[in-house]
N, C-alpha and C positions, 0 to 999 in steps of 0.2 A: 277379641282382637280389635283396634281400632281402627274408626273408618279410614280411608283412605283420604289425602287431601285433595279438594277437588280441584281443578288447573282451568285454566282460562288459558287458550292458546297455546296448549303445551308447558305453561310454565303457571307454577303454584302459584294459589290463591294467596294474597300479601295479609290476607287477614293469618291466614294460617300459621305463617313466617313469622308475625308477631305475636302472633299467640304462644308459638313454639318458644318463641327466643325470648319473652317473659316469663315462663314458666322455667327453662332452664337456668335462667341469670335467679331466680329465686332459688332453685334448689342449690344453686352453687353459692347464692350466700346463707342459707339456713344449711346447709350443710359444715360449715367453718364453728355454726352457734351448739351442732349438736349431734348425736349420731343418727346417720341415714334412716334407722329403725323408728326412731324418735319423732320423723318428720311423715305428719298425715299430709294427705289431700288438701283436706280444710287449710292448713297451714301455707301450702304453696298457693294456693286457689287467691286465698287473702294477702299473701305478700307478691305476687304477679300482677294482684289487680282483674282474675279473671275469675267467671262463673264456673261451678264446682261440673257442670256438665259438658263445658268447652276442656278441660282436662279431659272428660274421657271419650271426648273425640279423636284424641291424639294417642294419649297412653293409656294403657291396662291398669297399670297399677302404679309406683312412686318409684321401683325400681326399676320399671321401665324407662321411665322420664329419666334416674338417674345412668342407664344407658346409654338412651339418645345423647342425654347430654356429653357426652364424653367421646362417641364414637365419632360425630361430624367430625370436629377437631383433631385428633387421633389420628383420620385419615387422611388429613390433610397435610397432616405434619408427617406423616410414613410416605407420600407419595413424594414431599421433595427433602426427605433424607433417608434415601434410599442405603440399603444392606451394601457394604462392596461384597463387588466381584474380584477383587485383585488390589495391588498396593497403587497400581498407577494407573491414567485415565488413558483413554484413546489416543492424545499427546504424548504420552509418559510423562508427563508431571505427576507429584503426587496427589492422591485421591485427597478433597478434604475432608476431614471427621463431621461427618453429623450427628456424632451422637450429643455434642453439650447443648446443643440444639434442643434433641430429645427429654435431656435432662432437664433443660432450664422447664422446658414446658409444664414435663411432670411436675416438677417442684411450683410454680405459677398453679396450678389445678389438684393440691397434695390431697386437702382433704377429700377431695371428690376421689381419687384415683384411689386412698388409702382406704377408703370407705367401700369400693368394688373389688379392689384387687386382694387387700390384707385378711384379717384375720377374722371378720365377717364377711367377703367376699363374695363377689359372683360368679359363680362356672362359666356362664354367660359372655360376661365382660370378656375373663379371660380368654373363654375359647374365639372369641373376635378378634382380639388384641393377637394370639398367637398366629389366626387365621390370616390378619392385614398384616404382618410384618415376615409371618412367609409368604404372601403373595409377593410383598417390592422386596426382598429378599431373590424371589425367582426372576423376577421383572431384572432386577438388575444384575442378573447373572445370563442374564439372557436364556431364559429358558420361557417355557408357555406355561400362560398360570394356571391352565384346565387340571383340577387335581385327582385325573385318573392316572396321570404321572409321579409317578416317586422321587423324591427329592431330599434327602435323609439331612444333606449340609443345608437346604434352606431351614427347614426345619429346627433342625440342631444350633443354628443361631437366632433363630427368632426365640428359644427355648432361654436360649444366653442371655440374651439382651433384656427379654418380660423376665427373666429371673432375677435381673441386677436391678432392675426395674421396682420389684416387688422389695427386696430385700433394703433398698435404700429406703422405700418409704418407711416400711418397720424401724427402720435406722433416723426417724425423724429427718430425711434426707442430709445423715451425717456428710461432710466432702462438699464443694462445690460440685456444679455442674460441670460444669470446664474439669474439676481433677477426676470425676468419674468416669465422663466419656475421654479421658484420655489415657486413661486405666484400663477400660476396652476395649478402645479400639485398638491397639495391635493384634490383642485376641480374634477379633472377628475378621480381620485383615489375614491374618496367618490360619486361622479355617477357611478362607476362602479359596486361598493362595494353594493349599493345600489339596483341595478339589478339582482345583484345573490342574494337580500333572498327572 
């Protein structure tokens, strides 16, 4: 496991931040040149610019890194396009779609995504990816995200959603962003909808 980083005043060491964020911005461009499998240590180490021992401070192995790299991001973009709870907001306007949002992202990070989610994938990835999009799934249904609660419709669209997810990339992200996430969302709108009566 790797070390932990260490914090100065509660907040991360900036060497570490750069180390992280060199290491990831290389495996996301060696990752476009070649498959995940294809890409050692040595290869990140020397396209980062960093020593082979400051990598495994941070990660275990390359499919580590190619986790890290994918999850910050991921969660950042789950927390503000969040699952609906319903077709219309606390106004009654209507909800707006997050998903080409979602899509465009994917498609910006294809090879990295296609290379944990597709058909060398990682369990890993997946099971974080299903795990972060039933959390804001529940979050935005208002429900508590502690998962000794059952919640079968959050689940059942996070399942939806990483499944159209997975299937477009195999599909070279055939469809825009925009005509995919507006292909689902009525789907996930009317499972929603469907739960609150």
């Amino acid at each position: 496991m790797p070390a932990q980083p260490p914090e100065r005043h509660g907040l991360p060491d900036p060497r570490v931040l750069r180390s992280r964020a060199a290491l990831e911005a290389a495996l996301r461009e060696l990752v476009t040149e070649r498959d995940l499998r294809q890409i050692s240590v040595a290869d990140l180490t020397k396209r980062a610019g960093v020593n082979r021992s400051t990598f495994y401070e941070h990660y275990a192995d390359v499919h580590d890194l190619a986790v890290a790299a994918c999850t910050a991001t991921y969660d950042e973009l789950v927390a503000t396009a969040p699952i609906p709870h319903g077709q219309l907001s606390p106004d009654g306007s209507p909800l707006p779609n997050p998903l080409p949002a979602l899509f465009t992202h994917v498609a910006a990070h294809a090879p990295l995504y296609r290379a944990l989610l597709c058909d060398e994938g990682s369990a890993r990835m997946i099971n974080h990816l299903l795990h972060r999009i039933t959390l804001a799934a529940r979050t935005s249904r208002g429900l508590p995200t502690d998962t000794d609660t059952t919640d079968p419709v959050s689940a059942f669209l996070a399942g939806a959603i990483l499944g159209t997810v997975m299937d477009w990339l195999r599909r070279d992200c055939a469809g825009s962003a925009e005509e995919v996430g507006a292909a689902v969302w009525p789907c996930a709108v009317a499972c929603a909808e469907v739960a609150l009566r």
